[in-house]
mmCIF file of the N, C-alpha and C atoms, coordinates in Angstrom:
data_MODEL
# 
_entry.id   MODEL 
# 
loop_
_atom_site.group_PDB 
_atom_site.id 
_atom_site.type_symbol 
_atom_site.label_atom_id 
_atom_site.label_alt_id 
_atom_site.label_comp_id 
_atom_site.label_asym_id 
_atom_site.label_entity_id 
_atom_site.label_seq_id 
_atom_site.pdbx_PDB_ins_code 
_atom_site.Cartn_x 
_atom_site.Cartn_y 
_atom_site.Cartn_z 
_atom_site.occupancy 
_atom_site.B_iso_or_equiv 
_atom_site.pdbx_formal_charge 
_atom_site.auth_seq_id 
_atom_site.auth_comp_id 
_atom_site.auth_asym_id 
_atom_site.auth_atom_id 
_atom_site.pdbx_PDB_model_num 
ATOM 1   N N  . UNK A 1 1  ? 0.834   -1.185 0.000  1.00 0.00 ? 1  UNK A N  1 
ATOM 2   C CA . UNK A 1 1  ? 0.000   0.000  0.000  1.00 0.00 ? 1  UNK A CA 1 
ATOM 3   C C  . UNK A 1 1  ? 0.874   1.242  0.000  1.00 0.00 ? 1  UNK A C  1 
ATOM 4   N N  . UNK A 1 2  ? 0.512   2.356  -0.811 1.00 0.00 ? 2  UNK A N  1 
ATOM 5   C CA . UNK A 1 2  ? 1.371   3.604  -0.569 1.00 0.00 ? 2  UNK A CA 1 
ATOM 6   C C  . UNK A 1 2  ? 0.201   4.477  -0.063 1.00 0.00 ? 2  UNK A C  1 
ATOM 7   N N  . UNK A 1 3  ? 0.737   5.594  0.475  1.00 0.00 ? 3  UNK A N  1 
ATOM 8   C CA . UNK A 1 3  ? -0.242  7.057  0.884  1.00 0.00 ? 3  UNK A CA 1 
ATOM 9   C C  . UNK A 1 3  ? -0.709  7.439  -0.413 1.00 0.00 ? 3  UNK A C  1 
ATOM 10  N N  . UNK A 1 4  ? -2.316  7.804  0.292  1.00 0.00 ? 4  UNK A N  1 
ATOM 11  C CA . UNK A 1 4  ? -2.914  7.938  -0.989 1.00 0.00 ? 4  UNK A CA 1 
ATOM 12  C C  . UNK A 1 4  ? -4.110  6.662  -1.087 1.00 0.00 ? 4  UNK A C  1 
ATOM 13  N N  . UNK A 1 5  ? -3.575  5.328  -0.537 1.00 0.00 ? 5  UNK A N  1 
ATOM 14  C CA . UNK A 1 5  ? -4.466  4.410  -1.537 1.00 0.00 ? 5  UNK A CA 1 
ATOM 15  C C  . UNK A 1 5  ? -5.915  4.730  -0.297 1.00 0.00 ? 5  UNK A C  1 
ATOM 16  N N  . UNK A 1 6  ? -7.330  3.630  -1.068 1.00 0.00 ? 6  UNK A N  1 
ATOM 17  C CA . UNK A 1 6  ? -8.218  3.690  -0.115 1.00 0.00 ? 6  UNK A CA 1 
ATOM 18  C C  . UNK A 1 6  ? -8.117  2.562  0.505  1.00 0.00 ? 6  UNK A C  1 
ATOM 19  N N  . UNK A 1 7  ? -8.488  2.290  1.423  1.00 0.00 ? 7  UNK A N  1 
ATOM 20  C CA . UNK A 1 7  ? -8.151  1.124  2.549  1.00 0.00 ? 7  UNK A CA 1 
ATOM 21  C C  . UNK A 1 7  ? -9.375  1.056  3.621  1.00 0.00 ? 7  UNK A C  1 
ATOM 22  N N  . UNK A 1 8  ? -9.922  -0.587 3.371  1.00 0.00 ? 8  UNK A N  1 
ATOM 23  C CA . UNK A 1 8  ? -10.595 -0.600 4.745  1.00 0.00 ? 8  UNK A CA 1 
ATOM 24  C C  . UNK A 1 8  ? -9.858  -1.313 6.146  1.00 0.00 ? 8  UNK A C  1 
ATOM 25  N N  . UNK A 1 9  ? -10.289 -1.073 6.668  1.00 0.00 ? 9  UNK A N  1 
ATOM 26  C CA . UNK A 1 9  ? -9.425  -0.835 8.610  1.00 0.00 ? 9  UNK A CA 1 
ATOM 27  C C  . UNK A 1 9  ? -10.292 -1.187 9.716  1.00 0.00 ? 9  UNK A C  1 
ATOM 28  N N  . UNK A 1 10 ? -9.761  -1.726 10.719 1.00 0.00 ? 10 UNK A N  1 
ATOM 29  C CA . UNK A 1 10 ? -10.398 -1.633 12.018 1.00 0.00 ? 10 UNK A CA 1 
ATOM 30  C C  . UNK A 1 10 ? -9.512  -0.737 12.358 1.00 0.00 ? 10 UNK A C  1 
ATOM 31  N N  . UNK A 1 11 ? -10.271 0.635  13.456 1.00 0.00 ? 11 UNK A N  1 
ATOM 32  C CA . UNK A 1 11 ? -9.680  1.302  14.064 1.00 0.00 ? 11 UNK A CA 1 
ATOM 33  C C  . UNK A 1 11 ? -9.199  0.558  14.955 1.00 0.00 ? 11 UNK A C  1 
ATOM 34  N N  . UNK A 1 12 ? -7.645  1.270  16.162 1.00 0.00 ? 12 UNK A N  1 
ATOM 35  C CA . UNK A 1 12 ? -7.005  0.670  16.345 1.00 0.00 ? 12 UNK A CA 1 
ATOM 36  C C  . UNK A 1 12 ? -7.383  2.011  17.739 1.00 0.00 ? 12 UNK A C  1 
ATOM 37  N N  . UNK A 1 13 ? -7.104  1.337  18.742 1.00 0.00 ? 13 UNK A N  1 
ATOM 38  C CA . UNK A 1 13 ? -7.109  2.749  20.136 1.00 0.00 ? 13 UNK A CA 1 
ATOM 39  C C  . UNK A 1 13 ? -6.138  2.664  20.503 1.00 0.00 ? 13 UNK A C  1 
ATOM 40  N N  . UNK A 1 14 ? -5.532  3.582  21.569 1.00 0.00 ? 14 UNK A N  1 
ATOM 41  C CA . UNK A 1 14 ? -4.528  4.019  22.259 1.00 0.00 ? 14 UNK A CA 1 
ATOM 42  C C  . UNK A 1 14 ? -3.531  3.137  23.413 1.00 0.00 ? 14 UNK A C  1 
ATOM 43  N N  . UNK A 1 15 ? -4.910  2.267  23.812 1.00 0.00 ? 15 UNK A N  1 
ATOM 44  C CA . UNK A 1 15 ? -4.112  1.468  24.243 1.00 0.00 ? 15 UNK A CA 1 
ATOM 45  C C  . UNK A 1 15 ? -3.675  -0.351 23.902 1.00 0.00 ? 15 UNK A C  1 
ATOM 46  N N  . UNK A 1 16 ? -3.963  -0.414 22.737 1.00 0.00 ? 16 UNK A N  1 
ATOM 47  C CA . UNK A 1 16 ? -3.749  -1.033 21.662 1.00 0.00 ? 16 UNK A CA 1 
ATOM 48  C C  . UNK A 1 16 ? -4.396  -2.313 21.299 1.00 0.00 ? 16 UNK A C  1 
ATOM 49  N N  . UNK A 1 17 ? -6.086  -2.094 21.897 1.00 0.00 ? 17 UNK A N  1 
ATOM 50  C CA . UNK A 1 17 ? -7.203  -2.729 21.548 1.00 0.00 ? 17 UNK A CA 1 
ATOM 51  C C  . UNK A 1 17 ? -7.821  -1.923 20.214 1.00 0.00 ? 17 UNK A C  1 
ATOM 52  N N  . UNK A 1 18 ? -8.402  -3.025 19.521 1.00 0.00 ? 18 UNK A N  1 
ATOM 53  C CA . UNK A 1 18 ? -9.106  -2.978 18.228 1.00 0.00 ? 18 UNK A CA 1 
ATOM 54  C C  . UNK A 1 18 ? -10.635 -2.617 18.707 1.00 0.00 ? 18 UNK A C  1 
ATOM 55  N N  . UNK A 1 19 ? -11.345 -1.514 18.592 1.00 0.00 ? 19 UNK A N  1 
ATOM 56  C CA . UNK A 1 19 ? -12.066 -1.001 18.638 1.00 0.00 ? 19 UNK A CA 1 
ATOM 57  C C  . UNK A 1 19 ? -13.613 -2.139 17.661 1.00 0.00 ? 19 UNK A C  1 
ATOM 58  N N  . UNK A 1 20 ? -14.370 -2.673 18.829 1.00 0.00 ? 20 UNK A N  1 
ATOM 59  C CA . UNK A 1 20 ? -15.678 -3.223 17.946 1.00 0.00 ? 20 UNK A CA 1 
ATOM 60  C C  . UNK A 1 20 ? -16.483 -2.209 17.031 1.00 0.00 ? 20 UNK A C  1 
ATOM 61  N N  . UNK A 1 21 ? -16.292 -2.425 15.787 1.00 0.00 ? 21 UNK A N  1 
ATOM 62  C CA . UNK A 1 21 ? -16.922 -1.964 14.664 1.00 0.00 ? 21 UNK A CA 1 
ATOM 63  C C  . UNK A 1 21 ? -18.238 -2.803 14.253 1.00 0.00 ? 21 UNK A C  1 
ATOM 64  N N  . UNK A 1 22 ? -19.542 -2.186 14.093 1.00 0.00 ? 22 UNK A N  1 
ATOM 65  C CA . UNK A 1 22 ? -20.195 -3.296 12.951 1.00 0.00 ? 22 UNK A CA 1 
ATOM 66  C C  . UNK A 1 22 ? -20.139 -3.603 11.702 1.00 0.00 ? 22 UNK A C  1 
ATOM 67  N N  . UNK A 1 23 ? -19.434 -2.364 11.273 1.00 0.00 ? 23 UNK A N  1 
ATOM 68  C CA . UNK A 1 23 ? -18.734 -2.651 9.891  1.00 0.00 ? 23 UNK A CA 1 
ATOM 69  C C  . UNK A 1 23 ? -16.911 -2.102 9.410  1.00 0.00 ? 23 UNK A C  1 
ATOM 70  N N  . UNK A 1 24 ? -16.450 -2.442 8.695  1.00 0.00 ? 24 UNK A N  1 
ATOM 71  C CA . UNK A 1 24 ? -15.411 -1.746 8.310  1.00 0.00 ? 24 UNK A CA 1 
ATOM 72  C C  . UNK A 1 24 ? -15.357 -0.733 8.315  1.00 0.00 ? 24 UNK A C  1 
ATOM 73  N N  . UNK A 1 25 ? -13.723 0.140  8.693  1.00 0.00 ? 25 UNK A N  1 
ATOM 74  C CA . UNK A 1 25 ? -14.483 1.863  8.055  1.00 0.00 ? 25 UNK A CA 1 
ATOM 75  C C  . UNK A 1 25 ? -13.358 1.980  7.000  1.00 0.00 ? 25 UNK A C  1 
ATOM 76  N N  . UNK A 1 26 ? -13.858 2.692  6.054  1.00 0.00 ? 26 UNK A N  1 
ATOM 77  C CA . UNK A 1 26 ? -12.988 2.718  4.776  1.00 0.00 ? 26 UNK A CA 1 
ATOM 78  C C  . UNK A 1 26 ? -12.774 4.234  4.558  1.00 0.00 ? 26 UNK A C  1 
ATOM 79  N N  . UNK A 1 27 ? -11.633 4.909  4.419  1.00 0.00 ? 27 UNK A N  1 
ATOM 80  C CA . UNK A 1 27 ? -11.017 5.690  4.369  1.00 0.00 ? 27 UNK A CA 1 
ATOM 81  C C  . UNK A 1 27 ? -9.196  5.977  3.577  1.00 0.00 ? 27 UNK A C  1 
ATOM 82  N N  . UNK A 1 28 ? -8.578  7.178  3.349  1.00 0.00 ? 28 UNK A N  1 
ATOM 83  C CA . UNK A 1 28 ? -7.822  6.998  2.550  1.00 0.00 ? 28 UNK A CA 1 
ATOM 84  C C  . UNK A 1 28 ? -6.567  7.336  3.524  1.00 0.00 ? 28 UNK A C  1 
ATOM 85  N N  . UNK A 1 29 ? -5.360  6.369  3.040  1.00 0.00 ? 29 UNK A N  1 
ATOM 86  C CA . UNK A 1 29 ? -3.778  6.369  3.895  1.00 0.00 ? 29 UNK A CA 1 
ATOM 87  C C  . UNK A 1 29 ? -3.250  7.281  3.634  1.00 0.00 ? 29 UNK A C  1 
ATOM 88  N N  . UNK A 1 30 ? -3.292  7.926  4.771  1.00 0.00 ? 30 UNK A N  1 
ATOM 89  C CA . UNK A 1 30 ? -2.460  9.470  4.610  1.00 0.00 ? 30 UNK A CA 1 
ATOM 90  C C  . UNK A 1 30 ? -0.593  9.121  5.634  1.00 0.00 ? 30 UNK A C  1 
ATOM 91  N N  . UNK A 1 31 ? -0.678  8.329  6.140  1.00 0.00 ? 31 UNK A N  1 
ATOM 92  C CA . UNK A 1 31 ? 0.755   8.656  7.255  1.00 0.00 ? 31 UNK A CA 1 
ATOM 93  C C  . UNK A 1 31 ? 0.757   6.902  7.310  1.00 0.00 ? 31 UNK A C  1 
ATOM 94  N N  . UNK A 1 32 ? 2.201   6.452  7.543  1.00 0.00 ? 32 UNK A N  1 
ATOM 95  C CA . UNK A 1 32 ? 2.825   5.586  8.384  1.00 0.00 ? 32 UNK A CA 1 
ATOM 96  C C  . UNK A 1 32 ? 3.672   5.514  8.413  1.00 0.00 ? 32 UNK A C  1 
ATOM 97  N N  . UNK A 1 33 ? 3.658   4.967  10.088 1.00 0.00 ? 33 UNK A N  1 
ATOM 98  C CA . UNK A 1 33 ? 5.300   4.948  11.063 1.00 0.00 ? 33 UNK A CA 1 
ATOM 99  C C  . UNK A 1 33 ? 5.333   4.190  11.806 1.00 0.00 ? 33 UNK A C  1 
ATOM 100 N N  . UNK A 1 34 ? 6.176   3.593  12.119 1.00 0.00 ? 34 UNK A N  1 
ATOM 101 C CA . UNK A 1 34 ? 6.741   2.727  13.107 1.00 0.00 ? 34 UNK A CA 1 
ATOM 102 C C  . UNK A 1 34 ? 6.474   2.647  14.728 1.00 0.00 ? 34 UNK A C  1 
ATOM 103 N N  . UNK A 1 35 ? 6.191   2.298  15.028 1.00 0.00 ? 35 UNK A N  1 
ATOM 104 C CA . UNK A 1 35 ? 6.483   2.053  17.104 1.00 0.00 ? 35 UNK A CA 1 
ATOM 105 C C  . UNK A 1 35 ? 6.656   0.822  17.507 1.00 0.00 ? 35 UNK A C  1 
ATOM 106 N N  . UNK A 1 36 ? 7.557   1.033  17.800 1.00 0.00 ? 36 UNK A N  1 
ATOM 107 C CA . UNK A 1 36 ? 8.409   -0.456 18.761 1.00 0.00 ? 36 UNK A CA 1 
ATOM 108 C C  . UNK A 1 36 ? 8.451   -1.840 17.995 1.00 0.00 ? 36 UNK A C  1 
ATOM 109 N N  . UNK A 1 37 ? 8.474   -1.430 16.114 1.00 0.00 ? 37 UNK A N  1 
ATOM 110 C CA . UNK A 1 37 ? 8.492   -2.405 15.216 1.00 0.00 ? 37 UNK A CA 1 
ATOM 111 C C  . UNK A 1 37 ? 6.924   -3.089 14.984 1.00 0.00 ? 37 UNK A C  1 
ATOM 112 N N  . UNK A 1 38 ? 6.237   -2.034 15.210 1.00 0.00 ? 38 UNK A N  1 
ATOM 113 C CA . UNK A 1 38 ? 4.899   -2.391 14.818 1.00 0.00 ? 38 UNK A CA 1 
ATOM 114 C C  . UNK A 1 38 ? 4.688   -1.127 13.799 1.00 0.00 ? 38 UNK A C  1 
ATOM 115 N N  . UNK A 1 39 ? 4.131   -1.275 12.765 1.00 0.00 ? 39 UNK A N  1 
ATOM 116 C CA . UNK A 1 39 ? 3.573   -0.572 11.812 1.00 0.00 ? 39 UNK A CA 1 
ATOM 117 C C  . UNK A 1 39 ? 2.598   -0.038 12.107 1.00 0.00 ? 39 UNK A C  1 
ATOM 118 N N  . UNK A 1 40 ? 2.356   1.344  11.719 1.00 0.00 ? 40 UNK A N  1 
ATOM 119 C CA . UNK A 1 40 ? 1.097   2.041  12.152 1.00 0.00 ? 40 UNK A CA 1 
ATOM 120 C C  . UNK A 1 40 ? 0.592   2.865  10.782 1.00 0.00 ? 40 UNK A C  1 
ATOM 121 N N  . UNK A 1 41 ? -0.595  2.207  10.739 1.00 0.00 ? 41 UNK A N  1 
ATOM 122 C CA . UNK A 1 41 ? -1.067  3.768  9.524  1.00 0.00 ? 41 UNK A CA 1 
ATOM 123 C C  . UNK A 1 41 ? -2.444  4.555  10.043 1.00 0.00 ? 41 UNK A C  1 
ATOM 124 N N  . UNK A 1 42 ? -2.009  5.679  9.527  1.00 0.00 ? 42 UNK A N  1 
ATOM 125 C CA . UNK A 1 42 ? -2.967  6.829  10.027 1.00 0.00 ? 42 UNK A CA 1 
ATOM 126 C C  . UNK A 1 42 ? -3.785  6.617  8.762  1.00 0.00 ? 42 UNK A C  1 
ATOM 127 N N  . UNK A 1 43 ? -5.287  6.543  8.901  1.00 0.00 ? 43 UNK A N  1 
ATOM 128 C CA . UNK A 1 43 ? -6.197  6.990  7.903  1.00 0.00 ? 43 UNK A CA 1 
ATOM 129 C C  . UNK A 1 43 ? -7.074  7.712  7.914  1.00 0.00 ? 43 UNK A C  1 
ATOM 130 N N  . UNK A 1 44 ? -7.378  8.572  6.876  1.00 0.00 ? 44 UNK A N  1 
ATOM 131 C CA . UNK A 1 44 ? -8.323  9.889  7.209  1.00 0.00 ? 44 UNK A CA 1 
ATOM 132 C C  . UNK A 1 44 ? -9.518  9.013  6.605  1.00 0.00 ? 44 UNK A C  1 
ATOM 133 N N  . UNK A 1 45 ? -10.657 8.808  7.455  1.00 0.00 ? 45 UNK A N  1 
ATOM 134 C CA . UNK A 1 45 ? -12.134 8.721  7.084  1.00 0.00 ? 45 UNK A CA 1 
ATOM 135 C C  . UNK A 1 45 ? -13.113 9.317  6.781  1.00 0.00 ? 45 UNK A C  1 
ATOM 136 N N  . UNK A 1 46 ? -14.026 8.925  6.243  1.00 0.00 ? 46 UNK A N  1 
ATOM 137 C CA . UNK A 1 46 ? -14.967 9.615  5.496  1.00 0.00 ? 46 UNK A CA 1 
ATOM 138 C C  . UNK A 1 46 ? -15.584 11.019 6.498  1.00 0.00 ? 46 UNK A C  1 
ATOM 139 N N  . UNK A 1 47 ? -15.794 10.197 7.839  1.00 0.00 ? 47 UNK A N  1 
ATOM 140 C CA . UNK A 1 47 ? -16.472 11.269 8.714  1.00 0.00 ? 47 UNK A CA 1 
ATOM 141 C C  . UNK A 1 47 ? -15.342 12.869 9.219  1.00 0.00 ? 47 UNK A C  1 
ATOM 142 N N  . UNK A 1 48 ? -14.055 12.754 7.851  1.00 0.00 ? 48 UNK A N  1 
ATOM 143 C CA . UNK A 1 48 ? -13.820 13.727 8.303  1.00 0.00 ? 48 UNK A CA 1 
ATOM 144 C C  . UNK A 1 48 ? -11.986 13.647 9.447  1.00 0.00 ? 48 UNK A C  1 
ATOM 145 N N  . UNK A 1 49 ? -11.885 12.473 10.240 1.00 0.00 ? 49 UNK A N  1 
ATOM 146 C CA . UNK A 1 49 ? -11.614 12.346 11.315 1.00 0.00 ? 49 UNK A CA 1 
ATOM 147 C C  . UNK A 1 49 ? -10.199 11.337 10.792 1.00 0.00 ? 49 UNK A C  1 
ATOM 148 N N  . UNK A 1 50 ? -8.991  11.575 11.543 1.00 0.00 ? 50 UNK A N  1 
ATOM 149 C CA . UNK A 1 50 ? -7.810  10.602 11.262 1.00 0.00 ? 50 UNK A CA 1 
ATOM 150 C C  . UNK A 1 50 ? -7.662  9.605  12.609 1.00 0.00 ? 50 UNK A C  1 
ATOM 151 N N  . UNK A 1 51 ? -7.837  8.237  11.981 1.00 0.00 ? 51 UNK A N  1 
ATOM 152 C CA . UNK A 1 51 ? -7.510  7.496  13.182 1.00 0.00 ? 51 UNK A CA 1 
ATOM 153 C C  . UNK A 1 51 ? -6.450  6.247  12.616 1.00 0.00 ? 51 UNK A C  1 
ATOM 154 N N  . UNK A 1 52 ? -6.147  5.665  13.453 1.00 0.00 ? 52 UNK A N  1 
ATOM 155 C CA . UNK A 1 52 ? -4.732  4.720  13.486 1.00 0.00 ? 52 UNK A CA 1 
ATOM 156 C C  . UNK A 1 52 ? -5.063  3.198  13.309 1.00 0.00 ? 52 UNK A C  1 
ATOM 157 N N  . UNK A 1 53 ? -4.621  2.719  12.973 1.00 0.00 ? 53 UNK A N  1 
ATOM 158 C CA . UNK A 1 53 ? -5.053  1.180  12.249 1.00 0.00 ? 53 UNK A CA 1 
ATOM 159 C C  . UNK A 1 53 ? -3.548  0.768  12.118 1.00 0.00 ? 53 UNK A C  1 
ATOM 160 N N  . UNK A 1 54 ? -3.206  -1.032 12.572 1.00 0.00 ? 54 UNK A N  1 
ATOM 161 C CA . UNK A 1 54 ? -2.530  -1.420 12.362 1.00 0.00 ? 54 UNK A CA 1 
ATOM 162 C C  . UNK A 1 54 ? -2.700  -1.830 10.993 1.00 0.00 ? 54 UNK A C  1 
ATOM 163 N N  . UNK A 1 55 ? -1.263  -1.904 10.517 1.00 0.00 ? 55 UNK A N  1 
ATOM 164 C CA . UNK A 1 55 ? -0.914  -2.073 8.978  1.00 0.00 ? 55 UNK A CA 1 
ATOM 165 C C  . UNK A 1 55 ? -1.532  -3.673 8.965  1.00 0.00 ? 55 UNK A C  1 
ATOM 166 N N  . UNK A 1 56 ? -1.283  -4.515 9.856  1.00 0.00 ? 56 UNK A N  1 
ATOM 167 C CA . UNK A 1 56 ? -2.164  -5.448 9.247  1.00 0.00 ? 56 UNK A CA 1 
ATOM 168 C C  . UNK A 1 56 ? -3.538  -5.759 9.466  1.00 0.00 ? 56 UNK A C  1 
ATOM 169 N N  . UNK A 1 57 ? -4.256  -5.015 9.853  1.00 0.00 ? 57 UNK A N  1 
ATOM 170 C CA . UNK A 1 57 ? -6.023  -4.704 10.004 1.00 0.00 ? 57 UNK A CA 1 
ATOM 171 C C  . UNK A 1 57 ? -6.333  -3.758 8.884  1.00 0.00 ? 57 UNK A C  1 
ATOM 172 N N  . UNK A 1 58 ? -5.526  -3.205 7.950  1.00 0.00 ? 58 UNK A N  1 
ATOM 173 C CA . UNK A 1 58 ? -5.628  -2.652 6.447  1.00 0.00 ? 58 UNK A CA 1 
ATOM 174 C C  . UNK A 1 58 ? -5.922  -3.593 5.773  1.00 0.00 ? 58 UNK A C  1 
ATOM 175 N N  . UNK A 1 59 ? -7.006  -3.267 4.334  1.00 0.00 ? 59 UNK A N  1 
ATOM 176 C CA . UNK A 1 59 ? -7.046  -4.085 3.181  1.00 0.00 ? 59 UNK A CA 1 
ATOM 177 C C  . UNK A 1 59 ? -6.863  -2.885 2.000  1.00 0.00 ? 59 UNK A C  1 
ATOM 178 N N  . UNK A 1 60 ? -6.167  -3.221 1.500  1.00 0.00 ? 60 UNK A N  1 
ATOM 179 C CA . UNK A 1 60 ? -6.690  -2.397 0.207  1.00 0.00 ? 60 UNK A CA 1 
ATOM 180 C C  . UNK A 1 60 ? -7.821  -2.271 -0.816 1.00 0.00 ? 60 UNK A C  1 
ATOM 181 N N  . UNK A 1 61 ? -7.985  -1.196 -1.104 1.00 0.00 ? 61 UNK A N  1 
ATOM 182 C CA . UNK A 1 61 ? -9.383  -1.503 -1.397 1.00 0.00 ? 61 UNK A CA 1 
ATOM 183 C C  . UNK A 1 61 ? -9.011  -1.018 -3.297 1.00 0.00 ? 61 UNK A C  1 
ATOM 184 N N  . UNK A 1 62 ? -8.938  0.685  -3.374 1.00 0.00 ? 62 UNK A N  1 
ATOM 185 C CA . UNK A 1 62 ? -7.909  0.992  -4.725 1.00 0.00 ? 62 UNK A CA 1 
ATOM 186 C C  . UNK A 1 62 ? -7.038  1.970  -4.320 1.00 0.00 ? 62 UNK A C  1 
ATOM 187 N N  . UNK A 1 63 ? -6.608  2.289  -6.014 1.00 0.00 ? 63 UNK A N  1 
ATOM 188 C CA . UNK A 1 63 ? -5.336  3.136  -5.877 1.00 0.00 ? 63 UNK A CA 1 
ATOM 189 C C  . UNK A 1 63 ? -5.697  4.641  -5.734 1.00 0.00 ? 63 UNK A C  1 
ATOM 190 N N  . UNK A 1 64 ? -5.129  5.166  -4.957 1.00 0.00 ? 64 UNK A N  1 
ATOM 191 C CA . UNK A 1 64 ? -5.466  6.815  -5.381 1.00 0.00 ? 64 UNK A CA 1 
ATOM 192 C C  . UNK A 1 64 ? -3.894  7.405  -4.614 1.00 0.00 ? 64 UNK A C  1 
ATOM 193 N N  . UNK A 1 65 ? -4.603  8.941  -5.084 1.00 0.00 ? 65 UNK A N  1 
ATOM 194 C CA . UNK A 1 65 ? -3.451  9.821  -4.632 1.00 0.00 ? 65 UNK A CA 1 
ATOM 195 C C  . UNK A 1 65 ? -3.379  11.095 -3.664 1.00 0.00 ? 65 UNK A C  1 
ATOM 196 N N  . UNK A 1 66 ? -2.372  11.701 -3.088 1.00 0.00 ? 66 UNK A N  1 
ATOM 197 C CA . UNK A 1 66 ? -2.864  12.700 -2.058 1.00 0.00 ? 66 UNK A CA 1 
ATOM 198 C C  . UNK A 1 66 ? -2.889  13.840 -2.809 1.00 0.00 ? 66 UNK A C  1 
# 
């Protein structure tokens, strides 16, 4: 995946439980970085709002650009 693509995600919280969704939220990859050798991507969602999703709770969905 590069920044830019659209991607569906489970949000990911702070203290590094996966947030119960009833559905996917699909939004586009704007940021990722590293912590403590875990991958992190930031995705901006539809409602507006950037939240954090582990790189492997991403799917790709298509390609786009920032």
């Amino acid at each position: 995946m590069r920044l830019g693509d659209w991607v569906t995600y489970k949000v990911w919280t702070t203290n590094g439980a996966i947030k119960v969704t009833t559905a996917p939220q699909v939004g586009q990859l704007i940021e990722q970085h590293t912590e403590n050798g875990t991958t992190i991507n930031v995705v901006h969602n539809a409602k507006g709002r950037n939240d954090w999703a582990l790189a492997k709770d991403c799917q790709f969905v298509k390609r786009g650009v920032l």
